[in-house]
C-alpha positions as a printed NumPy array, in Angstrom:
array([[  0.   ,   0.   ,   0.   ],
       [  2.833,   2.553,   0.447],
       [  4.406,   4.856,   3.318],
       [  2.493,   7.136,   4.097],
       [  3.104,  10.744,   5.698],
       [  0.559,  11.895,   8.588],
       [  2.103,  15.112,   9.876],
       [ -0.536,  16.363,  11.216],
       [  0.848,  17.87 ,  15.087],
       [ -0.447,  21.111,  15.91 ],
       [  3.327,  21.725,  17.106],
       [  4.699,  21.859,  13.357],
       [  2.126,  24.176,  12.138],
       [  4.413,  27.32 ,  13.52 ],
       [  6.362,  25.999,  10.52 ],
       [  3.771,  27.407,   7.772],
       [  2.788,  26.199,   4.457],
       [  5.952,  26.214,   2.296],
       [  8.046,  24.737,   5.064],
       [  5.849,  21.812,   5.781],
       [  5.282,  21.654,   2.233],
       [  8.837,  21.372,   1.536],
       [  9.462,  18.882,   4.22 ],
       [  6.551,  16.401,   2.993],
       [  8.107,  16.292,  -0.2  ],
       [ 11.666,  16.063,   0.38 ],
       [ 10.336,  13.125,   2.724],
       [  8.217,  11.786,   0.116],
       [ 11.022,  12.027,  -2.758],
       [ 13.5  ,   9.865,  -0.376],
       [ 10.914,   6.974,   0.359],
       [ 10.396,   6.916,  -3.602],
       [ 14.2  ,   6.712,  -4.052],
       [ 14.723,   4.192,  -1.854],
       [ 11.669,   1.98 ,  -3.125],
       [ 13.357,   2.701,  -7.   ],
       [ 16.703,   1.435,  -5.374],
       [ 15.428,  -1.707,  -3.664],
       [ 12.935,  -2.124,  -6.891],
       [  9.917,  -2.379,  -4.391],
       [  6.694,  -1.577,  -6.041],
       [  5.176,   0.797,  -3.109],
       [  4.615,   4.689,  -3.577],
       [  4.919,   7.175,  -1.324],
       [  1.932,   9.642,  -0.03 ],
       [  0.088,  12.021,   2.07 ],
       [ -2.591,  11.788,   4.71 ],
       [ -4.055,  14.388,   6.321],
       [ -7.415,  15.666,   7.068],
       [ -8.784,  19.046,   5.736],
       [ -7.183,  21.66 ,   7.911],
       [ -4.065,  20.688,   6.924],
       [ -4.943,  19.771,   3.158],
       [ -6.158,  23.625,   3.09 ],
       [ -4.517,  25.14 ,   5.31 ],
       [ -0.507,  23.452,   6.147],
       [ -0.05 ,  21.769,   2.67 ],
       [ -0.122,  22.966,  -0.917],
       [ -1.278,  19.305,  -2.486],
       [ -1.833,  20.866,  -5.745],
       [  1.959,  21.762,  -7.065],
       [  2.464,  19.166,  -9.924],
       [  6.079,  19.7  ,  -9.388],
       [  5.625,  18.965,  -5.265],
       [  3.28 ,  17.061,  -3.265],
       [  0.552,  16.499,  -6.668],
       [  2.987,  13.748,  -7.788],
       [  1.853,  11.377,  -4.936],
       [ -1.507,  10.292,  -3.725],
       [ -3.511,  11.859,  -1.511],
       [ -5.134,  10.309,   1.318],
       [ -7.861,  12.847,   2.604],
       [ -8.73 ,  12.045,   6.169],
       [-12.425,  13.181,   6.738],
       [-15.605,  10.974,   8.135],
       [-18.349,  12.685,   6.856],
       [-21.871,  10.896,   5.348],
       [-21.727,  11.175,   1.552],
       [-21.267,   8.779,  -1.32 ],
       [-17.817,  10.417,  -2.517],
       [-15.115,  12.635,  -0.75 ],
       [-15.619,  16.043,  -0.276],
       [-14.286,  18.159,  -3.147],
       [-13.083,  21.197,  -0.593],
       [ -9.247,  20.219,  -1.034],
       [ -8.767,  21.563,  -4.953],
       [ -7.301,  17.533,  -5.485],
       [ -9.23 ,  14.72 ,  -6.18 ],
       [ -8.622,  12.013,  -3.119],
       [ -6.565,   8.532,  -3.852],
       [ -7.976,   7.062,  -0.566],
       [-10.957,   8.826,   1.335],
       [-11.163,   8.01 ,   5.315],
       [-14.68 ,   8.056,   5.688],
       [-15.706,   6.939,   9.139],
       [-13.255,   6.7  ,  11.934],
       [-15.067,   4.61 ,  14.614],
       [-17.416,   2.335,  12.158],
       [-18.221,  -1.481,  14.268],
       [-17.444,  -4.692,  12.557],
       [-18.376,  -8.003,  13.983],
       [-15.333, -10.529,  15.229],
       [-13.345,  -7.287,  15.12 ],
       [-11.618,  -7.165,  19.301],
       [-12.793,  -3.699,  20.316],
       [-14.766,  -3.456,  17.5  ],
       [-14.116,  -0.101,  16.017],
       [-12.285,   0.277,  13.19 ],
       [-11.557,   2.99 ,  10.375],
       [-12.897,   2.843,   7.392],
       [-11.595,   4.069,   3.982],
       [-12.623,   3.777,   0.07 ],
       [ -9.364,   3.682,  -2.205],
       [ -9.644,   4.613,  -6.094],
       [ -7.068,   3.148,  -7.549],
       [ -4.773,  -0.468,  -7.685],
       [ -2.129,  -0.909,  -5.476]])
């Protein structure tokens, strides 16, 4: 499925938009070289919910963060991900405390991807 950035802590967002936005990708371009390297077949991405896919991250930059997927982290009720990120989703957390039978606590998170891995 990939490695996956969540850098979501309120205590990196005195960094600001083109900091963090430079630090996801640098992060993100050294996980892809070191998959090329090893020849795994996993890709690199982002997760974060919508604060940060607004407000911390510029996911839209086809020369930055646009080249890998987007996970968008928000549980809402609807049939498709919300369209209030300017990027179409790659994986869309839905529901966050969604009950399963045979599952041990039974809450789990639930998530729709839209593509192959």
């Amino acid at each position: 499925m990939g490695c996956w950035l969540d850098c979501e802590a309120a205590s990196l967002e005195r960094w600001g938009r083109a900091a963090l936005t430079a630090a996801a990708n640098a992060f993100l371009q050294r996980v892809e070289a070191a998959a090329d390297r090893n020849g795994a077949c996993y890709r690199g991405g982002v997760y974060c919910n919508r604060n940060w896919a607004r407000n911390f991250l510029d996911l839209k930059d086809p020369a930055g963060l646009a080249r890998f997927r987007f996970w968008y982290a928000r549980p809402v009720q609807a049939s498709a991900p919300p369209a209030d990120t300017g990027r179409q989703a790659d994986l869309w957390q839905f529901a966050v405390s969604d009950r399963l039978r045979g599952m041990v606590n039974g809450q789990v998170d639930c998530n729709f991807a839209y593509f192959r891995p």
